[in-house]
Each structure stands twice: as structure tokens, then as C-alpha cells.
C-alpha positions as CSV (number, residue, x, y, z in Angstrom):
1,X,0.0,0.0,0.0
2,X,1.3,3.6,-0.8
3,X,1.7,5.8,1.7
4,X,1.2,9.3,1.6
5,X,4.2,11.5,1.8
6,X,4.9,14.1,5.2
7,X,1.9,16.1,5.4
8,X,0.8,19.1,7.8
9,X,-0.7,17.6,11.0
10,X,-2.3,21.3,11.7
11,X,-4.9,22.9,10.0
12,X,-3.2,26.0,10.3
13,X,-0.1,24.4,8.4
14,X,-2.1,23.0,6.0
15,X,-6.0,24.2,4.7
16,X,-5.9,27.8,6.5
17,X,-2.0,28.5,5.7
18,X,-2.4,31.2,3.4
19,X,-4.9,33.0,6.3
20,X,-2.1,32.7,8.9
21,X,1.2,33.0,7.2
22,X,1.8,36.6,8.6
23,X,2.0,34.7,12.0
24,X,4.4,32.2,10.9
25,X,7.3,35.3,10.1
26,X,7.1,35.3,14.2
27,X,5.4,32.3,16.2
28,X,7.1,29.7,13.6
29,X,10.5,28.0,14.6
30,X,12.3,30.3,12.3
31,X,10.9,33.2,13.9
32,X,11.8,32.6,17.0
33,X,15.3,31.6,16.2
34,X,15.5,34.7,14.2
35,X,14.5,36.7,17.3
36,X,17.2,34.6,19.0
37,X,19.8,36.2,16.3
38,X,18.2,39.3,17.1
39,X,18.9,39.2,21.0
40,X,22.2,37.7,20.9
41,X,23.8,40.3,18.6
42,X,22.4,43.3,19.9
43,X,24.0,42.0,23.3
44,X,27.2,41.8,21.7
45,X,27.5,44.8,20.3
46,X,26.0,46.3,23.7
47,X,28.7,44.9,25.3
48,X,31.5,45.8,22.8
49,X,30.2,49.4,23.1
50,X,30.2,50.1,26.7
51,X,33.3,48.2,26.3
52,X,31.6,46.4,29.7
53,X,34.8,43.7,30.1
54,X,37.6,46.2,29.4
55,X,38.2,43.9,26.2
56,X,38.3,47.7,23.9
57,X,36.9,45.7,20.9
58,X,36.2,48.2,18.2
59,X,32.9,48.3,16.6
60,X,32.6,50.2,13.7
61,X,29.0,51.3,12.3
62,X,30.1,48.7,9.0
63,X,30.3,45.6,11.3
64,X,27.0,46.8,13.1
65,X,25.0,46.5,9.7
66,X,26.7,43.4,9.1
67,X,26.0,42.0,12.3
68,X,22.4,43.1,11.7
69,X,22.0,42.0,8.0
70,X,22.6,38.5,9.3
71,X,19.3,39.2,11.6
72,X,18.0,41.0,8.9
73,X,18.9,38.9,5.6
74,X,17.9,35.4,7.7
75,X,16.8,32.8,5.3
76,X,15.5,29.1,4.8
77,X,19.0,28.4,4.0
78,X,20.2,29.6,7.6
79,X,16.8,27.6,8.9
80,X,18.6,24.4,7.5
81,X,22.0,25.6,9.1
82,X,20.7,25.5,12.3
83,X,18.7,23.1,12.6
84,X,22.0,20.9,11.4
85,X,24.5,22.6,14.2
86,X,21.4,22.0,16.8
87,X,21.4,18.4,15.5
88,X,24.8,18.1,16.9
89,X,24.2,20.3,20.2
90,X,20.8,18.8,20.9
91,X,20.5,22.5,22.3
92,X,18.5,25.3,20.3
93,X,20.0,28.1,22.1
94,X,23.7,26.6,22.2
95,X,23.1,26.7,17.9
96,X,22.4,29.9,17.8
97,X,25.4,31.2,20.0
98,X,27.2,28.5,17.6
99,X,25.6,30.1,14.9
100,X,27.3,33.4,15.5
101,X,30.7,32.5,16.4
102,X,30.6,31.0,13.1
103,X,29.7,34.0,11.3
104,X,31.8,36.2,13.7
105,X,35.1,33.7,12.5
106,X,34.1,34.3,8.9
107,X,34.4,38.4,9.0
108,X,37.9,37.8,10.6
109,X,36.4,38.9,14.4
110,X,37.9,36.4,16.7
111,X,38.2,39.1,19.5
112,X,34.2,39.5,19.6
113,X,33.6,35.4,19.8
114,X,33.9,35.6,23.6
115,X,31.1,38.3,23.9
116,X,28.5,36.1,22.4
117,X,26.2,34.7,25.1
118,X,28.4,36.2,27.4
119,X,26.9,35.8,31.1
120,X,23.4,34.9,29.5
121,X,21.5,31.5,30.9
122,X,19.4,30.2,27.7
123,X,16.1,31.4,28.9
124,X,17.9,35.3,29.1
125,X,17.6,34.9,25.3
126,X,14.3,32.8,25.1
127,X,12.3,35.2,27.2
128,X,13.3,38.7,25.6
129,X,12.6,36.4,22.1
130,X,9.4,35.7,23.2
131,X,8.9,38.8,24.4
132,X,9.6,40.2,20.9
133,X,8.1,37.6,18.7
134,X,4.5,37.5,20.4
135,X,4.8,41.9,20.3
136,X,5.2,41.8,16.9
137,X,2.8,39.4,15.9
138,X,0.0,41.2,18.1
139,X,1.2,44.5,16.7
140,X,1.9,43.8,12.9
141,X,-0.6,41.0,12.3
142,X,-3.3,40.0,14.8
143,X,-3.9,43.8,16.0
144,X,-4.6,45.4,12.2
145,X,-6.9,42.1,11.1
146,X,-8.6,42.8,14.6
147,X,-9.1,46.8,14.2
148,X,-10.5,45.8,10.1
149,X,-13.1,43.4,12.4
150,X,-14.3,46.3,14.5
151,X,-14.0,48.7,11.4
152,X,-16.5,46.9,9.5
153,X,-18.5,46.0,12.2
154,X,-18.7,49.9,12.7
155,X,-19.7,50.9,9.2
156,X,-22.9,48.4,9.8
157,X,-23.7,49.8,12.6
158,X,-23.7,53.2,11.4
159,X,-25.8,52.2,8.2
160,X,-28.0,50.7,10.7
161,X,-28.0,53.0,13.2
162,X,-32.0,54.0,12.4
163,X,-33.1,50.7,11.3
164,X,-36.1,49.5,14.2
165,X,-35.7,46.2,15.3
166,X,-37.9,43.8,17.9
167,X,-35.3,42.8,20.4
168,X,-35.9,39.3,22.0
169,X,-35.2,39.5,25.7
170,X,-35.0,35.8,27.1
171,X,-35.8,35.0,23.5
172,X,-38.9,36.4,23.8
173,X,-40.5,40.2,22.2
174,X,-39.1,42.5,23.6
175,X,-38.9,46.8,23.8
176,X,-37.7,47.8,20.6
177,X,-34.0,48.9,19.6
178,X,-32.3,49.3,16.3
179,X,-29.7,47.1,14.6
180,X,-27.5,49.5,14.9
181,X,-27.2,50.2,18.2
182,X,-27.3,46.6,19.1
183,X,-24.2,46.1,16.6
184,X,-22.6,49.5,18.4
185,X,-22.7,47.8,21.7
186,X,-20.4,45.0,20.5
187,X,-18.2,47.5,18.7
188,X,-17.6,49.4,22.4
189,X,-17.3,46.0,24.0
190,X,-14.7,44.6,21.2
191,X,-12.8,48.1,21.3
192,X,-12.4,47.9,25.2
193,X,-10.3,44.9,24.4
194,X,-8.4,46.2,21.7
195,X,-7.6,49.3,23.8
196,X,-6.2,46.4,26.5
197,X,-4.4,44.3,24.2
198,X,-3.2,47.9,22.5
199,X,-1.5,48.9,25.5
200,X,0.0,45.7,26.9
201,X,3.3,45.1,28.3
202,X,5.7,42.7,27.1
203,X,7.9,42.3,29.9
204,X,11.9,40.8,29.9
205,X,14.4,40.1,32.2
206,X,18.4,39.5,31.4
207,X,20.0,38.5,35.1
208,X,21.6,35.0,34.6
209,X,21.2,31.3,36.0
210,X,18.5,32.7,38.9
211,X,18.1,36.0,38.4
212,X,20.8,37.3,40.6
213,X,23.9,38.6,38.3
214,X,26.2,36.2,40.1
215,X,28.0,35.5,37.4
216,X,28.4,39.1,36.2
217,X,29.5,40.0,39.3
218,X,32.2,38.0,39.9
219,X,33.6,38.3,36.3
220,X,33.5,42.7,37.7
221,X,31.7,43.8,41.0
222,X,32.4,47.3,39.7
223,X,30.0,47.1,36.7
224,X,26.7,48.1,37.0
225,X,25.3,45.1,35.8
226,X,21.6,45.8,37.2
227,X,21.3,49.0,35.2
228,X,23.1,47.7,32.3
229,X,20.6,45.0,31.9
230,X,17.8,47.3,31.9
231,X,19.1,49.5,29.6
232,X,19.6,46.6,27.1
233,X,16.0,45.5,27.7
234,X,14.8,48.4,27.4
235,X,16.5,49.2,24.3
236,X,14.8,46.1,22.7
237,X,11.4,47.6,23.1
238,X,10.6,45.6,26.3
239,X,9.7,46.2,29.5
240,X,12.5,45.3,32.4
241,X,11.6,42.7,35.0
242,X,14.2,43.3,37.7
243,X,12.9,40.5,39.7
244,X,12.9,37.0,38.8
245,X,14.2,33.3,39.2
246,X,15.9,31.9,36.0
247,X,12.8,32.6,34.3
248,X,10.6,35.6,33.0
249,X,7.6,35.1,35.0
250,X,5.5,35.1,32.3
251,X,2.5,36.7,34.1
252,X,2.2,39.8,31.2
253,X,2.0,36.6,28.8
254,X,-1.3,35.3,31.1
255,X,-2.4,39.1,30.8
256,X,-2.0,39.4,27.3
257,X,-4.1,36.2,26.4
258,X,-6.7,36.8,28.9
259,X,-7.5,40.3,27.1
260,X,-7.3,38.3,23.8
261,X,-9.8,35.3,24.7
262,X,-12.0,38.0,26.3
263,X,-12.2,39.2,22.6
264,X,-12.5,36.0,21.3
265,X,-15.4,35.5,23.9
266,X,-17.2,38.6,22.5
267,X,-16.9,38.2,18.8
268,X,-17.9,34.5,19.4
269,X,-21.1,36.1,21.2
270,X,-21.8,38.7,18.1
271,X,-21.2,35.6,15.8
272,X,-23.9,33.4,17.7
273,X,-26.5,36.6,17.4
274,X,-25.6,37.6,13.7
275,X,-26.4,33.4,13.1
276,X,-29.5,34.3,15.1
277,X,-30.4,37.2,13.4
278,X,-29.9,35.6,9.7
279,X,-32.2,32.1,11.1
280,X,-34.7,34.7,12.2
281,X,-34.6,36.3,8.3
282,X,-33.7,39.6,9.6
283,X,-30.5,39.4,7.8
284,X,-30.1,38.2,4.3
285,X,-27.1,36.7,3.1
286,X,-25.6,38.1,-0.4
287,X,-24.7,34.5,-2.6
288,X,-21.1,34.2,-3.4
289,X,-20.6,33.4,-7.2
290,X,-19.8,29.8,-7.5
291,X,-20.5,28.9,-4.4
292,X,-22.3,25.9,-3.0
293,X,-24.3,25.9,0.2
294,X,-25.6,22.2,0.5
295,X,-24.7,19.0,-1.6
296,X,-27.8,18.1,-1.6
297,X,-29.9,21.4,-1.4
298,X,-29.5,23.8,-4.1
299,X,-31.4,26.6,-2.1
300,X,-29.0,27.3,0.6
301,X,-26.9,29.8,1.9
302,X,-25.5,28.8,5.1
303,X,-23.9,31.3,7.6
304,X,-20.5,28.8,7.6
305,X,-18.6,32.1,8.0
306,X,-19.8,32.8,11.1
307,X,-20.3,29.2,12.3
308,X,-16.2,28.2,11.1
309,X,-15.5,31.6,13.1
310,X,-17.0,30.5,16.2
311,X,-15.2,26.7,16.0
312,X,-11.7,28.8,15.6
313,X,-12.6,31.0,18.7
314,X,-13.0,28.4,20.9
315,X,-9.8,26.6,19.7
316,X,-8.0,30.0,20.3
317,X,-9.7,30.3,23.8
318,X,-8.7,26.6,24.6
319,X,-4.6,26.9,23.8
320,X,-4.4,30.6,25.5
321,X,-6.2,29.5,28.3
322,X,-4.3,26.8,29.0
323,X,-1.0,29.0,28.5
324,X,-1.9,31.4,30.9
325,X,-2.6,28.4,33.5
326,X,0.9,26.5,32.3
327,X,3.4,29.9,32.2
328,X,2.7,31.5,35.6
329,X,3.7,28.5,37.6
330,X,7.6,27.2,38.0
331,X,8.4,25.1,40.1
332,X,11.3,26.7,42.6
333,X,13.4,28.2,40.1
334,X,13.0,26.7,37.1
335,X,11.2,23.9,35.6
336,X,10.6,23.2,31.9
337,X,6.8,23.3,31.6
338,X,6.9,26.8,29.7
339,X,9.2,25.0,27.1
340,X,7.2,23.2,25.3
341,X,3.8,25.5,25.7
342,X,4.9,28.3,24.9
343,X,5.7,26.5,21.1
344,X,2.0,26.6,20.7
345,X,1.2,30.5,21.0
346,X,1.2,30.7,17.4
347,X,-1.2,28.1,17.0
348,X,-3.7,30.1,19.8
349,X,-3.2,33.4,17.8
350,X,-3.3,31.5,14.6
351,X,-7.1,30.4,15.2
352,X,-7.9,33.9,16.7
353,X,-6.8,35.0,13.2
354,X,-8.4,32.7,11.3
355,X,-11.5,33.2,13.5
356,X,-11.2,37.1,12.7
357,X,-11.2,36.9,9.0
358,X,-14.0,34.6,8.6
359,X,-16.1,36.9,11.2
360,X,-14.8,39.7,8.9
361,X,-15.8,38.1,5.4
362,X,-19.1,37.3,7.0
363,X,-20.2,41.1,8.3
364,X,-19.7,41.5,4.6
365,X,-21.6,38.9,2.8
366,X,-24.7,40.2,4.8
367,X,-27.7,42.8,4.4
368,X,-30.3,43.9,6.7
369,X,-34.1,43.3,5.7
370,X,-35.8,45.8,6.5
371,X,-39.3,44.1,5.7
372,X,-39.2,41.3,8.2
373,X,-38.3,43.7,11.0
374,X,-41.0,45.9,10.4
375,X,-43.6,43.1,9.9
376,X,-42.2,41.3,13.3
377,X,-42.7,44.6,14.9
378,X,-45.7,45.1,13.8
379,X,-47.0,42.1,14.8
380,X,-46.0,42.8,18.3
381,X,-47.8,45.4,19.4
382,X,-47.8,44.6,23.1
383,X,-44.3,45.0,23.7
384,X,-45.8,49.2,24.1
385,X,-47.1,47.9,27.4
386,X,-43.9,49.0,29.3
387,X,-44.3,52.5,27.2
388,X,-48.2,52.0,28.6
389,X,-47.9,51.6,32.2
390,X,-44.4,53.7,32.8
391,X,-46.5,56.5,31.7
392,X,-49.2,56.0,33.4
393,X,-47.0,56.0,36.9
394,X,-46.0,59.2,35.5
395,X,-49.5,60.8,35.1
396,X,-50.1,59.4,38.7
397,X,-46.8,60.6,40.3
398,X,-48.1,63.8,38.9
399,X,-51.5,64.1,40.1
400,X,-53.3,62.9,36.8
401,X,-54.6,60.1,37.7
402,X,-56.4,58.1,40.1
403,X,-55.8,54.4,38.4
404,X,-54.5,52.2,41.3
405,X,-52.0,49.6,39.5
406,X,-50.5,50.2,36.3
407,X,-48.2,47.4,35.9
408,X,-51.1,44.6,37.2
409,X,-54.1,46.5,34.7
410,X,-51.3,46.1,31.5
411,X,-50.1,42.8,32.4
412,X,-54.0,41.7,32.3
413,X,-54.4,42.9,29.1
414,X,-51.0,42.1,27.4
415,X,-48.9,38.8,29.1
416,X,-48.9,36.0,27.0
417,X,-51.2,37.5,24.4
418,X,-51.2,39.4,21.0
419,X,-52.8,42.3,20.6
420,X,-53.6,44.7,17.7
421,X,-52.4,48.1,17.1
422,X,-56.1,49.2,17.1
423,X,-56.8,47.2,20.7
424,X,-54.2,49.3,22.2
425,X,-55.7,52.6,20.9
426,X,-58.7,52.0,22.4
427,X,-57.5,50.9,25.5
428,X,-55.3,53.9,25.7
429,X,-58.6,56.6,24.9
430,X,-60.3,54.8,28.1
431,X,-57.4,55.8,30.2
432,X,-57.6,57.9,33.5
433,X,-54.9,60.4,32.2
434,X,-54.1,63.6,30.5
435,X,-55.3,64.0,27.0
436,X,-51.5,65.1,26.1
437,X,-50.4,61.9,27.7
438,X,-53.0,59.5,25.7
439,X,-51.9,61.7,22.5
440,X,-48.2,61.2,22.8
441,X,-49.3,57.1,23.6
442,X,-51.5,56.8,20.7
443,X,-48.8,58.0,18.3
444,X,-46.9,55.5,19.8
445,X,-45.9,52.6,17.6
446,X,-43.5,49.6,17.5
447,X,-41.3,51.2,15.3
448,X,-40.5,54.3,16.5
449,X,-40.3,53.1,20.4
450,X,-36.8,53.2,20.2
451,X,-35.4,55.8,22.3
452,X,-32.2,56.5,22.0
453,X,-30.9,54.2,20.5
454,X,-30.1,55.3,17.4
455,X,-27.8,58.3,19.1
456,X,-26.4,55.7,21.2
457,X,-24.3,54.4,18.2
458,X,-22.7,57.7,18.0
459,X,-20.8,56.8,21.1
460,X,-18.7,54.1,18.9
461,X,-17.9,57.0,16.1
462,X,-17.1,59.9,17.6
């Protein structure tokens, strides 16, 4: 029997590649061991600079760019190189610091060979390459496809913004609002989010085997190796963590993904109402050309969008949960657990992405019908009970009226029953109140008992 040849066991890798690839420049294997590159000669050439060992190595701005342009011009070919020194040193980290001596050896630079890795434990470089690999993915990839989400979710809730809707409290008729306001209130809630994930810190610390300097000190007690390291961090874009065992405690990593599955939580609750809203007809879905709905059934057009977005949030919110559970314990010092986990943040971004875009594509495959709202609405005129009796209470606090229980007299008349626009009338010209009041109630209709609402969604525009 043939046998297939090596095949991508991940979706991600595999059906939805072309969707994630942006991720894959930094959560991938590469990426990281480019960020690795990244760290390791910008810690070099901090040390050759402040000239922190007394070794007076002279660093020119030519060997900075080529230092860089190895960061900078890294390829598949280099992948390959690695991954054949690392096949020797059964140690990632040790192949990249072997990496560079390499390279160092080549441009006739023995003198700077002893400044790569110099004091650094592995997970010195690991964390401030995590660090810098999950920033830039947020901010370069997931962030923009994110803010394009809310975007478009904004436009249809401004075109919307008048459009009178039933709402279905409990599932059930409910005061009216419009579609636009009800979309503006997931804009504000997915914004909130955004302005969280936004403004996140990505946090790094650089202080040796357990986070004391020990070896740094000994090597020179005069150096001011605290500071130094802070500066370096710092210059890297990062935040510095001056206290810590071998490891980065990974809490801002546990922060960052909580804000992210909380976003993932609310766009999978907007993608279980838009579903609602299309099953209810109040949404129509615009065919794409080409496309097939059912095998079988020639008629359909199935919200998959929305439905293949919510299977890919909970994915997401299932890896980054369990991240943010894994990273923030170590046992005493230093155990290994964050290792292997932390290989799989791509993957819990990667479905958020994926999750995004389909969300994305759906909002615009969709158009309100106007029609069925207004004929749902119209068919429920009872829901102006609460308009009814509120008034009434009003007319009473006021000294217009002598009618002893509102709420009891319209839940006789209205709970569990339909009544017509002309019942209500009636009952409303029978009323013990003003004649301004029983105007302002019998121009009253469904559609227009809106409030505010379509005001409100100038809160998400302005």
C-alpha cells in the first residue's frame, strides 16, 4: 500500500496556511530563532560598546550593519543551518550562539567570539525572544486584522444605526432597539479589548542562572550590571523585570491572552447573534458566485462564515487558556513546563486570526431586511405595554390620575397574548390620564419606540 508523503498535521499548516502566514514570520520555529539572532547580537554589540569587560573591541558602524543584516537577511537556508549545528548540540540556544561564532570567524572577528552569550543562561535569550516575537505578531498582524473586524462592524452599525428592530429579551418580544445600536454595543465592548491588548506590556528580564547577576559580578563587581541590563532590555522595546528566578515570570503573557480570549469570547457572542439574526430572516445573506451551500440542497446559503469563526474561537480560547494556566507556575526556580507550551502560541493566535477573517468576510456577505423587521414589529404590538404603564405611573406621580395599578391593569391585558395596534388605541382613549399623555401614547408605535438608540451608536464613532 502507498503511503502518503509528510503532510501538515495542523490545519493552520495546512487548509488555513495562506490566512495565517503573517504569523508564521514570528510564532514559527524560524521566527523565533531569528528573534534569538536578534537578541544575541544586539548584546554583543551592547557589550563591545560600553566596552563592559575592558576587552576595547572596536565596533565600527560597518560591522553593526553586518551583524544586523545576518538578523535581517535570515533565510531558509540559515533555517537548514541550524537546525544541522542544533542536531549536533541537541540544544537550540547553544546553535544559535554557535551560529554566530561561526559568522563572527568568517568576518575575521575572533576578539568579539567571547562576547556572544556572554553571562546569558538560555532562557535570558528565550524570554526577551518571546517577548519580541509574540509583540510583533500582536502589533503587525493579529492587532490590524482585529481593528478591520471592529471597522466593518462599525460601518454596519452606522448604516443601521435608524433601522427599528424587535429585540428578543429571554428569547422572547421585547422593547424595541435598532440594529445599529445593538451592533454598536459589540463595537464598544470589542474596542475595550483592543484598547487592553493595545497597551500591553511585554515584559523581559536578562539576570543570569536565577536572576541574581552572580556570574556578572564576579567576572566585575564594579559594573553596573543591574542597570546595564535594563538598559539593554529596554532598548529592545521591552519592559524590564528586575525580579525573577531563572525565568521571565511570564505573568504579562497570562495578561496578554486573557485580554485576547475576552475578545474572542465577545466576537464569538456577536457571531452566535448575527447566526440568530440571519435564522430569524432579519438578515439576508448576499450568494457568493460559485459557491455551493448544501450538496444536496440547491437553495441554501449557510452562515459557515460565522459558524467556522466561532469553531476557531473556541480553539483559540482553549490553547491561550491553557498558556496562561501552564506559564505563571515554575516550580522553585526553574522547571521546563513553559518550554514546550509556549511552542504553541502561534497556534492560539493562529485560530484567533483565522476566526477574525471569517467573522470579517461574514459582516460583509450580509444585508439587513428591512421588511421582516418591520412586519415582526408590527406584529407585536404589546411590547408598548412598558411604554403604557411607565406612563401611566408618571401621570399618577403627577396628580393625573387616580388608576391604582399600572403594571397589574397592562399585564392583564397584554402577558402572553397578542394584541392589535387598534386594541391598544382603544384601550389607551379609556385611560384615567391627561389627553396630552393618551396623545403622545397613541402616536406611539412599535417602530418608532426606540429611544435613543439610534444616538447611542454615535458613542462608537465619535
Amino acid at each position: 500500500m502507498s503511503k502518503l508523503g509528510s503532510q501538515p498535521l495542523s490545519p493552520l499548516d495546512g487548509r488555513y496556511q495562506a490566512a495565517v502566514s503573517d504569523l508564521g514570520q514570528y510564532l514559527s520555529e524560524a521566527g523565533l530563532n531569528k528573534a534569538r539572532l536578534h537578541v544575541e547580537i544586539e548584546w554583543l554589540l551592547y557589550l563591545a560598546e560600553k566596552n563592559l569587560l575592558g576587552s576595547n573591541c572596536v565596533v565600527d558602524n560597518v560591522l553593526k550593519q553586518e551583524l544586523r543584516d545576518i538578523v535581517e537577511n535570515f533565510s531558509d537556508a540559515d533555517v537548514n543551518e541550524l537546525a544541522g549545528i542544533e542536531s549536533t548540540t541537541k540544544h537550540d540556544v547553544k546553535a544559535i550562539e554557535y551560529f554566530i561564532r561561526e559568522r563572527l570567524t568568517k568576518m575575521n572577528r575572533q576578539d568579539l567570539l567571547e562576547l556572544t552569550h556572554f553571562g546569558c543562561t538560555s532562557e535570558d535569550i528565550n524570554n526577551l525572544s518571546y517577548a519580541v516575537t509574540v509583540r510583533d505578531a500582536v502589533t503587525n498582524v493579529w492587532l490590524p486584522r482585529a481593528q478591520k473586524l471592529v471597522a466593518t462592524l462599525t460601518e454596519l452599525s452606522v448604516k443601521y444605526s435608524e433601522s427599528a428592530m424587535l429585540s428578543r429579551t429571554h428569547g422572547q418580544p421585547a422593547t424595541p432597539s435598532t440594529m445599529g445600536k445593538e451592533l454598536a454595543v459589540f463595537v464598544h465592548r470589542l474596542n475595550r479589548q483592543l484598547t487592553r491588548i493595545s497597551n500591553a506590556e511585554y515584559l523581559g528580564k536578562f539576570s543570569g542562572a536565577t536572576g541574581t547577576w552572580s556570574a556578572h559580578v564576579s567576572v566585575d563587581p564594579e559594573v553596573d550590571w543591574f542597570n546595564s541590563s535594563k538598559e539593554f532590555v529596554e532598548s529592545l522595546g521591552l519592559v524590564f523585570n528586575p525580579l525573577t528566578t531563572q525565568i521571565e515570570s511570564h505573568d504579562w503573557q497570562a495578561e496578554l491572552y486573557s485580554a485576547i480570549t475576552l475578545f474572542n469570547r465577545i466576537l464569538h457572542n456577536l457571531c452566535t447573534d448575527i447566526w440568530t439574526y440571519i435564522s430569524l430572516n432579519y438578515f439576508k445573506q448576499i450568494p457568493v458566485a460559485g459557491a455551493t451551500g448544501s450538496s444536496t440542497m440547491p437553495h441554501k446559503v449557510n452562515p459557515i462564515k460565522f459558524e467556522n469563526a466561532e469553531s476557531n474561537l473556541e480553539l483559540s480560547n482553549a490553547i491561550l487558556d491553557s498558556l496562561s494556566q501552564t506559564l505563571v507556575t515554575s516550580r522553585m526556580q526553574r522547571d521546563l513546563t513553559d518550554s514546550s507550551s509556549q511552542r504553541n502560541i502561534g497556534l492560539g493566535l493562529g485560530h484567533s486570526l483565522l476566526a477574525i477573517d471569517n467573522a470579517t468576510s461574514g459582516l460583509g456577505q450580509i444585508e439587513l431586511s428591512q421588511a421582516v423587521l418591520d412586519a415582526d414589529l408590527m406584529e407585536n404590538w404589546e411590547v408598548l405595554a412598558e411604554a403604557i404603564q411607565t406612563v401611566i405611573r408618571a401621570e399618577i406621580a403627577r396628580g393625573n390620575s387616580q388608576i391604582s395599578d399600572p403594571y397589574q391593569l397592562l399585564k392583564e391585558l397584554t402577558r402572553g397574548k397578542r394584541i392589535s395596534g387598534e386594541d391598544l388605541k382603544a384601550f389607551v382613549a379609556e385611560l384615567d390620564i391627561s389627553q396630552e399623555a393618551k396623545e403622545r401614547l397613541i402616536a406611539l408605535k412599535p417602530s418608532t419606540y426606540t429611544g435613543i438608540a439610534s444616538d447611542l451608536v454615535k458613542l462608537v464613532t465619535n
